[in-house]
C-alpha positions as CSV (number, residue, x, y, z in Angstrom):
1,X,-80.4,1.0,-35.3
2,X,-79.9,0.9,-31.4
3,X,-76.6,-1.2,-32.2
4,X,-75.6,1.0,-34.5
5,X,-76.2,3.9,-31.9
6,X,-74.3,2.1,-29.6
7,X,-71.2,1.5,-31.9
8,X,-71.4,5.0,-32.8
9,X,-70.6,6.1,-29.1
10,X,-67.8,3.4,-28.9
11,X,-66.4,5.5,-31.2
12,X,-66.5,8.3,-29.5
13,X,-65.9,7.2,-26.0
14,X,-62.3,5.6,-27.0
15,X,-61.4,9.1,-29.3
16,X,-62.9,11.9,-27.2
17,X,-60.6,14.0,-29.4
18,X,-62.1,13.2,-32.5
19,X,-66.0,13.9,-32.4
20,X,-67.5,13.6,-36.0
21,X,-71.6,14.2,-37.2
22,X,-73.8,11.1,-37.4
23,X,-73.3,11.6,-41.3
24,X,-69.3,11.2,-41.2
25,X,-69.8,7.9,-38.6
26,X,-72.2,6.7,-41.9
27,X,-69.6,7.7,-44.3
28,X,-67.0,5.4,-42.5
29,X,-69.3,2.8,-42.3
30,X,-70.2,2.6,-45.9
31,X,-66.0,2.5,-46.7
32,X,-65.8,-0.1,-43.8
33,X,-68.7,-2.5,-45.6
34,X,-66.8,-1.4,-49.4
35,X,-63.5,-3.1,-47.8
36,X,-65.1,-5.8,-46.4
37,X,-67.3,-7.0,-48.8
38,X,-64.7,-6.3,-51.7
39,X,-61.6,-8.7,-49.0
40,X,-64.8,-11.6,-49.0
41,X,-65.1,-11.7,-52.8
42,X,-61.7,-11.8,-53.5
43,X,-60.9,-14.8,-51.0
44,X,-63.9,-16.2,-51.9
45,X,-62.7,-16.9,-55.5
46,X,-59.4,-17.7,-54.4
47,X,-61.1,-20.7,-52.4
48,X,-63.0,-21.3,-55.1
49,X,-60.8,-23.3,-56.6
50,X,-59.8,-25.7,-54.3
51,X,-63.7,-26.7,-53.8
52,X,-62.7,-29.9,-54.3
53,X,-60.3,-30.3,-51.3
54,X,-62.6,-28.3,-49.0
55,X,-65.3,-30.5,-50.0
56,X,-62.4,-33.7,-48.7
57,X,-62.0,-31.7,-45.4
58,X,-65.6,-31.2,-44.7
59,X,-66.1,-34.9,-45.2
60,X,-63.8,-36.3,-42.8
61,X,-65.6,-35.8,-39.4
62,X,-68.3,-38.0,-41.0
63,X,-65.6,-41.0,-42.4
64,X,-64.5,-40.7,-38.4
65,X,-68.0,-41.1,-37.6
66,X,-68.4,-44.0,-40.7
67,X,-65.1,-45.7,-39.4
68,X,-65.9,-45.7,-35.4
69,X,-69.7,-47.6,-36.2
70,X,-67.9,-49.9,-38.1
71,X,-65.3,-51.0,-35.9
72,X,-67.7,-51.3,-33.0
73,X,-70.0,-53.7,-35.4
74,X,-67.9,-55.8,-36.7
75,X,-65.5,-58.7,-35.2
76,X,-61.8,-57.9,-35.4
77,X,-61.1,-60.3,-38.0
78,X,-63.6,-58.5,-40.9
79,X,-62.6,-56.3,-42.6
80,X,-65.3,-52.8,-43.5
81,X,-64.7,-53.5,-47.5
82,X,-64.9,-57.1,-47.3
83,X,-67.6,-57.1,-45.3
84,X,-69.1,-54.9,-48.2
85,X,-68.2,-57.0,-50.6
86,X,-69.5,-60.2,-49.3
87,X,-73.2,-59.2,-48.5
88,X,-73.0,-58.1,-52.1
89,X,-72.1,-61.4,-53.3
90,X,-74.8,-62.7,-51.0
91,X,-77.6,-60.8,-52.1
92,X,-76.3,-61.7,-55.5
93,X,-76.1,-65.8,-54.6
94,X,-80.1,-65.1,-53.1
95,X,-81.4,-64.4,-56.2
96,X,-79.9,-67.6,-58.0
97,X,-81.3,-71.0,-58.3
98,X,-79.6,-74.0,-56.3
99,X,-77.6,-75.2,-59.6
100,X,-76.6,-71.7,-60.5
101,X,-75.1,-70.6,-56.9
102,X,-72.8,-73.0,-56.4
103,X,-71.1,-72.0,-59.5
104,X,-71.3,-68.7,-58.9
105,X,-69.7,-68.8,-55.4
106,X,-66.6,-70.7,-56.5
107,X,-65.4,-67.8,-58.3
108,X,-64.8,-66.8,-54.6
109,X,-61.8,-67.7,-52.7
110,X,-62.2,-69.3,-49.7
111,X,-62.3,-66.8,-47.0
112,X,-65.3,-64.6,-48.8
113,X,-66.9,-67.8,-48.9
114,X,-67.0,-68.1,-45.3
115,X,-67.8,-64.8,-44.9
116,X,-70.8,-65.0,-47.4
117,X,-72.0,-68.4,-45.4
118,X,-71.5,-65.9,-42.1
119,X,-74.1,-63.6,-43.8
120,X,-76.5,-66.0,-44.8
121,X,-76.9,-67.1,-41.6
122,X,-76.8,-64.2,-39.7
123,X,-79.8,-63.1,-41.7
124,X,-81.4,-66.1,-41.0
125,X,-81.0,-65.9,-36.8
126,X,-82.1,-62.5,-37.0
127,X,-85.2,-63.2,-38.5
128,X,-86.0,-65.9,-34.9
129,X,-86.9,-64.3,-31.9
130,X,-83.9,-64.4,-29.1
131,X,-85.1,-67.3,-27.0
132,X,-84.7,-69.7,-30.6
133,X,-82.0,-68.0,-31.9
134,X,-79.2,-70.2,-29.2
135,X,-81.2,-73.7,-30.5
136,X,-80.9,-73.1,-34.4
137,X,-77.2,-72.4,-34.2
138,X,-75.9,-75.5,-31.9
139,X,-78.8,-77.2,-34.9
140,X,-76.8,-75.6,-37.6
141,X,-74.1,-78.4,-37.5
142,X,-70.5,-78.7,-37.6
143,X,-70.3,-77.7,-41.4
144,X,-71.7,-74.2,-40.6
145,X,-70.1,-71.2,-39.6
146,X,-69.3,-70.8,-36.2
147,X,-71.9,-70.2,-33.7
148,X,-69.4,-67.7,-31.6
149,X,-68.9,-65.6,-34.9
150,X,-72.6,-64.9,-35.2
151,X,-73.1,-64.6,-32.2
152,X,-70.6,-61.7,-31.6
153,X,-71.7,-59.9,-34.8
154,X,-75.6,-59.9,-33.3
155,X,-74.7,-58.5,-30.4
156,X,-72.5,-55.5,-31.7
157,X,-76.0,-54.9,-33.9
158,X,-74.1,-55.9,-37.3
159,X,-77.0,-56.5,-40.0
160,X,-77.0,-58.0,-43.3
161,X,-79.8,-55.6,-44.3
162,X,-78.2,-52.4,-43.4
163,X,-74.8,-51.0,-44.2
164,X,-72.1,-50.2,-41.9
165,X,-73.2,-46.5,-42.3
166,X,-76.5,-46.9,-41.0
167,X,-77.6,-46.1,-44.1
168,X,-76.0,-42.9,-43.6
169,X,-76.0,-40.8,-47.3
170,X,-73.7,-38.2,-48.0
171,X,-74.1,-37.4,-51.3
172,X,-77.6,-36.6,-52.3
173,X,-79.3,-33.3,-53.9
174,X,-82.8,-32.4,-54.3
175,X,-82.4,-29.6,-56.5
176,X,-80.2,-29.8,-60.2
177,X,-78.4,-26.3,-58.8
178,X,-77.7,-27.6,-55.1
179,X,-74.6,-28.6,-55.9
180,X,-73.1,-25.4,-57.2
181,X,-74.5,-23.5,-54.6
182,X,-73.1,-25.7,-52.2
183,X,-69.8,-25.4,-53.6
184,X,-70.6,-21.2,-53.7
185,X,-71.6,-21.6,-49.9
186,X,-68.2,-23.6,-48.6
187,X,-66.2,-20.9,-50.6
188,X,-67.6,-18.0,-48.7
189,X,-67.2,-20.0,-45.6
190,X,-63.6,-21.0,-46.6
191,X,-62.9,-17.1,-47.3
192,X,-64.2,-15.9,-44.0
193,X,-61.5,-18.0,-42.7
194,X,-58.4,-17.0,-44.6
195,X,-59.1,-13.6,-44.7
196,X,-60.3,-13.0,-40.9
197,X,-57.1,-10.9,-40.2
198,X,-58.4,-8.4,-42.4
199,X,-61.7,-8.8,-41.4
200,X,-60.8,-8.2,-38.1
201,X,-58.9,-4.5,-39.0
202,X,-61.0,-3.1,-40.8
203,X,-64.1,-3.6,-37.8
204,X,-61.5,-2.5,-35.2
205,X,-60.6,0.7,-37.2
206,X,-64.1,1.5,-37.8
207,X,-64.8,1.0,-33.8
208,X,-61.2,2.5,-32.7
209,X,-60.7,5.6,-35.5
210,X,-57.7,8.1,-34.9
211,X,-55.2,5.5,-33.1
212,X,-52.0,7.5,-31.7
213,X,-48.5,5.7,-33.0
214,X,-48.1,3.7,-30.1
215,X,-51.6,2.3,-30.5
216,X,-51.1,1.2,-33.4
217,X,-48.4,-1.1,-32.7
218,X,-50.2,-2.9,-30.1
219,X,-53.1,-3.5,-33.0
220,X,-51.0,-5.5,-35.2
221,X,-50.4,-8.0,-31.7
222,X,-53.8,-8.0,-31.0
223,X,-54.7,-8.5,-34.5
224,X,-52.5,-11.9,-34.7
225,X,-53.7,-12.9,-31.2
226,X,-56.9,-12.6,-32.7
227,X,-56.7,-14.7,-35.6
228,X,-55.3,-17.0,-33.7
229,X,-58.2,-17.6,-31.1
230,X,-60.0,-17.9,-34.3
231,X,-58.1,-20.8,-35.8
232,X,-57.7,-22.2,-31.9
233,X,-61.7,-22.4,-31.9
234,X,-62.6,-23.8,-35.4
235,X,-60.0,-26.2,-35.3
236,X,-60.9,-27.4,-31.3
237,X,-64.7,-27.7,-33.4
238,X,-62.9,-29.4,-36.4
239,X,-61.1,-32.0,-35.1
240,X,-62.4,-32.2,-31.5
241,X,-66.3,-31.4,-31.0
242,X,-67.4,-32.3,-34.3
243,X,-66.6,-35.6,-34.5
244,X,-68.0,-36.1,-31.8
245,X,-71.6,-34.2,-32.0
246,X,-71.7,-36.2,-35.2
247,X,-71.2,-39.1,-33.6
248,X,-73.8,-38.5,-30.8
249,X,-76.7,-37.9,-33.7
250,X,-75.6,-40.6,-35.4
251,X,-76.2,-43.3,-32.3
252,X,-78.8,-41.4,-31.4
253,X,-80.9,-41.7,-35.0
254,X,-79.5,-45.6,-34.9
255,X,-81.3,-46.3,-31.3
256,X,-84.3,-44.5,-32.0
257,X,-84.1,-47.0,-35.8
258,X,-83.6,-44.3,-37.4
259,X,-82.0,-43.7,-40.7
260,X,-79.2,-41.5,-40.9
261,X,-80.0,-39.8,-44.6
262,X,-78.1,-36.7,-44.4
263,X,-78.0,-34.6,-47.0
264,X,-75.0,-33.2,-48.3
265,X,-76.5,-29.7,-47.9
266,X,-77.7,-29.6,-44.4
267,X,-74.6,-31.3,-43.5
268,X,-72.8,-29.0,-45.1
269,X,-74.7,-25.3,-43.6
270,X,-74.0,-27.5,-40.3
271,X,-70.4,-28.4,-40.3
272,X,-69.5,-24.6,-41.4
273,X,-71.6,-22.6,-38.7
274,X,-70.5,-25.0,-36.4
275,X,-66.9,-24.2,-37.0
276,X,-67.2,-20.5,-37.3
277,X,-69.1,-20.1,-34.3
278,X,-66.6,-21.6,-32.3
279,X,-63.8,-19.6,-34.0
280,X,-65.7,-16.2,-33.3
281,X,-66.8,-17.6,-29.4
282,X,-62.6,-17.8,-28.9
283,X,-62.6,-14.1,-29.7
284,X,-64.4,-13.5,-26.5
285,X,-60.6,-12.4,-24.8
286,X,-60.1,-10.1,-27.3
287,X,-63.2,-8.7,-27.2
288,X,-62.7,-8.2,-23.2
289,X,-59.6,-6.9,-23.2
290,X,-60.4,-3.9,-25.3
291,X,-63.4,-3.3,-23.3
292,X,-60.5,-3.6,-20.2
293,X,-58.4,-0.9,-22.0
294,X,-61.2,1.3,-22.9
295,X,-62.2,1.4,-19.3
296,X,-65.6,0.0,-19.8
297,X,-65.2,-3.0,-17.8
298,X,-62.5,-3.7,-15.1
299,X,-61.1,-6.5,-13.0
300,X,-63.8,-6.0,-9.9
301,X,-66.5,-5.8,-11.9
302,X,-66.0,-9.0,-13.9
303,X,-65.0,-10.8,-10.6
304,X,-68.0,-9.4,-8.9
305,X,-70.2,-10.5,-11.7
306,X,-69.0,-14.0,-12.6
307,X,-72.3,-15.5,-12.4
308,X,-74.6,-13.4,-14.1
309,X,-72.0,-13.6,-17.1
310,X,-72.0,-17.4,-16.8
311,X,-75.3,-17.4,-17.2
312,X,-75.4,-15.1,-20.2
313,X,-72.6,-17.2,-21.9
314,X,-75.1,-19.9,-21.2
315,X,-78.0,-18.0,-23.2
316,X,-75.8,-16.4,-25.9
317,X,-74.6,-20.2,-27.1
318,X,-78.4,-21.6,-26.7
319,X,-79.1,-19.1,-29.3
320,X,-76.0,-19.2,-31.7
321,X,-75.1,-23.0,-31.7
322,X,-76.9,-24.5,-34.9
323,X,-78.9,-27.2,-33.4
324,X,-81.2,-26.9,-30.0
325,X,-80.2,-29.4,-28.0
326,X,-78.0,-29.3,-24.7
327,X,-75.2,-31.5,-25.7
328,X,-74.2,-28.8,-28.8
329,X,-75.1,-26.1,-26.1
330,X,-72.6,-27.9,-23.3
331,X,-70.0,-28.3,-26.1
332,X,-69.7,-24.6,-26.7
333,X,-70.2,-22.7,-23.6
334,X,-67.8,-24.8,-21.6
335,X,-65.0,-23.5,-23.3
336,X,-66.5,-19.8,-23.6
337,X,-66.5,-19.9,-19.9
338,X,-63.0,-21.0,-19.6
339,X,-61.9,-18.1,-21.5
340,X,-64.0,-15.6,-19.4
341,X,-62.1,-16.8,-16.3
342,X,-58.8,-16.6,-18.4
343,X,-60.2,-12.9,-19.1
344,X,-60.8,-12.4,-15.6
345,X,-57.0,-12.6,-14.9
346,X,-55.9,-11.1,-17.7
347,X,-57.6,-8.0,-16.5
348,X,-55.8,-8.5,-12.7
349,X,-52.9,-8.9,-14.2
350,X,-53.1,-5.7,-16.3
351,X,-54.4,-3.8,-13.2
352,X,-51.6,-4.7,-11.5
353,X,-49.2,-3.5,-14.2
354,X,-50.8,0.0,-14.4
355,X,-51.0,0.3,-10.7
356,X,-47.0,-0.7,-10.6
357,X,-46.5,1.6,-13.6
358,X,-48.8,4.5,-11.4
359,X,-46.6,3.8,-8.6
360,X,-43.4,4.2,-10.4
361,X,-44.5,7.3,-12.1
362,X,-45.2,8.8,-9.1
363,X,-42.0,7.9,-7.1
364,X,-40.0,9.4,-10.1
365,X,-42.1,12.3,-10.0
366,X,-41.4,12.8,-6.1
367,X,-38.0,12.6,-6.8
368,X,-38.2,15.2,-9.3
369,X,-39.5,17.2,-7.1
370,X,-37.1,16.8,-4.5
371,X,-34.3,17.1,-6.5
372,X,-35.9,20.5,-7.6
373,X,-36.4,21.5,-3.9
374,X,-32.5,20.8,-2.9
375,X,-31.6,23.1,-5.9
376,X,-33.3,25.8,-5.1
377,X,-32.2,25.8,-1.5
378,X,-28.3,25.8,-2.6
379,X,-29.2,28.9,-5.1
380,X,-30.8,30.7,-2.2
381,X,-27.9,29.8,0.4
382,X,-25.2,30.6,-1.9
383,X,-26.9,34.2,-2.6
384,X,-27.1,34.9,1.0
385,X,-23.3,34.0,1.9
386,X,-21.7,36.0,-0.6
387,X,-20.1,38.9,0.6
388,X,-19.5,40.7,-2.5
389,X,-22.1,42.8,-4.1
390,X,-21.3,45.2,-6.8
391,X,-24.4,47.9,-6.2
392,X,-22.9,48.3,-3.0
393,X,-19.3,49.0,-4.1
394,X,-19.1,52.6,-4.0
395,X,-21.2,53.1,-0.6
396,X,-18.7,51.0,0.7
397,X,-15.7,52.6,-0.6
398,X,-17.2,55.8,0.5
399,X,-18.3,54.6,4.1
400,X,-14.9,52.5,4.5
401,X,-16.4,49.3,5.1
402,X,-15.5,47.6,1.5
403,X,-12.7,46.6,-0.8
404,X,-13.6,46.8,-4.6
405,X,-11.6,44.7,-6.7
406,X,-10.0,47.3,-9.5
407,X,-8.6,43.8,-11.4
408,X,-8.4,40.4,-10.7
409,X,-5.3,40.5,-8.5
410,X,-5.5,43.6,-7.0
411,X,-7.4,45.7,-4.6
412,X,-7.5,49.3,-3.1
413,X,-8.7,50.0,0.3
414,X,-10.0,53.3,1.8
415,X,-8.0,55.8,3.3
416,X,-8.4,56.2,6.7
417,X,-9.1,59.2,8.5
């Protein structure tokens, strides 16, 4: 209710004209909700239908995440599916009996051979402690695999027990209606997203009612500046901090030993508040700059107090990023107070412009004046100079101190005495 209250004299403070009864602000709330809630079901059905692709897109942060562990694991001469396929083929040779296994592994061409003889005896050294593990492969003989090649694949942590995701699952559900949900959930998300624009209007007319003509052409510019910060910040989370974070927690879970069993769910709520929030934390220029034009903040003050809002930048993305720690945290209020100082001169350079505009209006005004003055000096000479005036003709005539004109190109004078 107190924000409400304080929306409510927004309203009023940027259209003192227009003062309307706490009912009539409720009114035009209840049509602002209608239109936004009736824009969010429409684009959400519209992204409905391409679940499956958004469910593609959401999954590629975590095949960057899949891809980067494997490269750092393996040698450069593996390959991630033949790799795959060979501990398979191992696991399968294990379960055999001596007669059987040969037969089985010459099915194989030679290089998965290798590679399954690579396994086997990497999962044999990593069963010895470290100190044995240098004696049993220079033991192993020449017919072996090499000792370099194990070697290398130890020490990048490559395990014949473990996948190259870390065990790392993506597709699980614990409920038989999780997956529709989910799909319900990304659509919503998906729709905030294409129909922010008109998100965006119908909040700023609700905050900014009664717009004169030339207001509302600087709406539509702020309104496409707008949605793009928004697609600036949830694609800088997309391709660039995502990743990443994803990365961190999957190292992190790995050095800890860990398993990475991420459900499909919780990765999902994750990846999409992530993104938003970083598409609505761009918005903090717009947001400034109509608090710059509406005269409740200004250039001074923002300079003045650059710490205190650093520090509430701070707080504010402690409390909106999705997870608690101080990477996530980092990740989002760096840029957030990058664009407060890009806000800070914005607002000097708009303060300039209305004081050059101030200072042109009032040298045009001075001039105006002048120009005024000077006229009515000549109108005031010119009436004083003039030696004719027509009240006085007939004293003059009479007193034989005039000439009156009779026509244009004539004139009688007095007689004399």
């Amino acid at each position: 209710m107190f924000l409400l209250k304080k929306v409510f004299q927004l309203r009023d403070k940027a259209n003192p004209d227009l003062e309307k009864p706490f009912l009539d602000h409720l009114e035009d709330l209840r049509v602002m909700i209608t239109r936004i809630v009736l824009t969010l079901v429409v684009s959400m059905l519209g992204c409905f239908a391409f679940q499956d692709d958004l469910m593609a897109i959401l999954r590629k942060p975590v095949n960057e995440v899949w891809l980067t562990h494997e490269q750092g694991l393996l040698a450069d001469d593996i390959d991630a599916k033949t790799w795959e396929a060979a501990k398979r083929i191992e696991r399968a040779a294990a379960g055999l009996d001596d007669t059987l296994a040969p037969h089985f592994l010459d099915r194989f061409d030679s290089p998965t051979r290798e590679l399954v003889a690579t396994i086997r005896l990497l999962r044999a050294v990593a069963t010895l402690p470290e100190s044995q593990r240098a004696e049993f492969l220079a033991a192993a003989g020449p017919d072996s695999p090499p000792a370099a090649r194990v070697t290398t694949l130890l020490k990048n942590g490559a395990s014949p027990e473990i996948d190259l995701r870390g065990n790392l699952q993506m597709m699980s559900t614990l409920r038989p209606t999780e997956g529709f949900m989910l799909s319900m959930k990304l659509a919503f998300f998906a729709g905030i997203i294409v129909s922010f624009p008109l998100l965006l209007l119908f909040i700023l007319q609700f905050v900014l009612p009664g717009l004169h003509q030339h207001e509302k052409r600087v709406l539509w510019p702020a309104l496409a500046i707008g949605f793009g910060l928004f697609l600036l910040g949830v694609s800088f989370a997309y391709f660039l901090v995502l990743p990443r974070a994803l990365e961190f927690f999957h190292e992190w879970n790995l050095k800890l030993g860990v398993a990475n069993d991420w459900r499909i769910g919780d990765y999902i709520t994750f990846a999409t508040q992530f993104t938003l929030l970083f598409g609505l934390s761009f918005e903090l220029p717009v947001v400034v700059m109509v608090f710059v034009k509406l005269g409740l903040l200004s250039y001074e003050t923002m300079s003045r107090t650059r710490a205190y809002a650093i520090l509430a930048i701070v707080v504010i993305a402690a409390i909106i990023t999705p997870t608690p720690d101080a990477f996530t945290l980092c990740l989002m209020a760096l840029p957030m107070i990058l664009l407060y100082e890009g806000c800070i001169w914005m607002a000097w350079f708009d303060a300039r412009k209305q004081l050059r505009d101030e200072q042109n209006e009032e040298r045009a005004r001075m001039e105006r004046l002048l120009m005024a003055s000077d006229e009515t000096e000549i109108s005031e000479g010119s009436d004083r100079d003039d030696p004719w005036d027509p009240s006085a003709c007939e004293e003059g005539w009479r007193e034989g101190e005039r000439t009156c004109p009779e026509t244009e190109d004539e004139t009688k004078t007095p007689p004399q005495a």
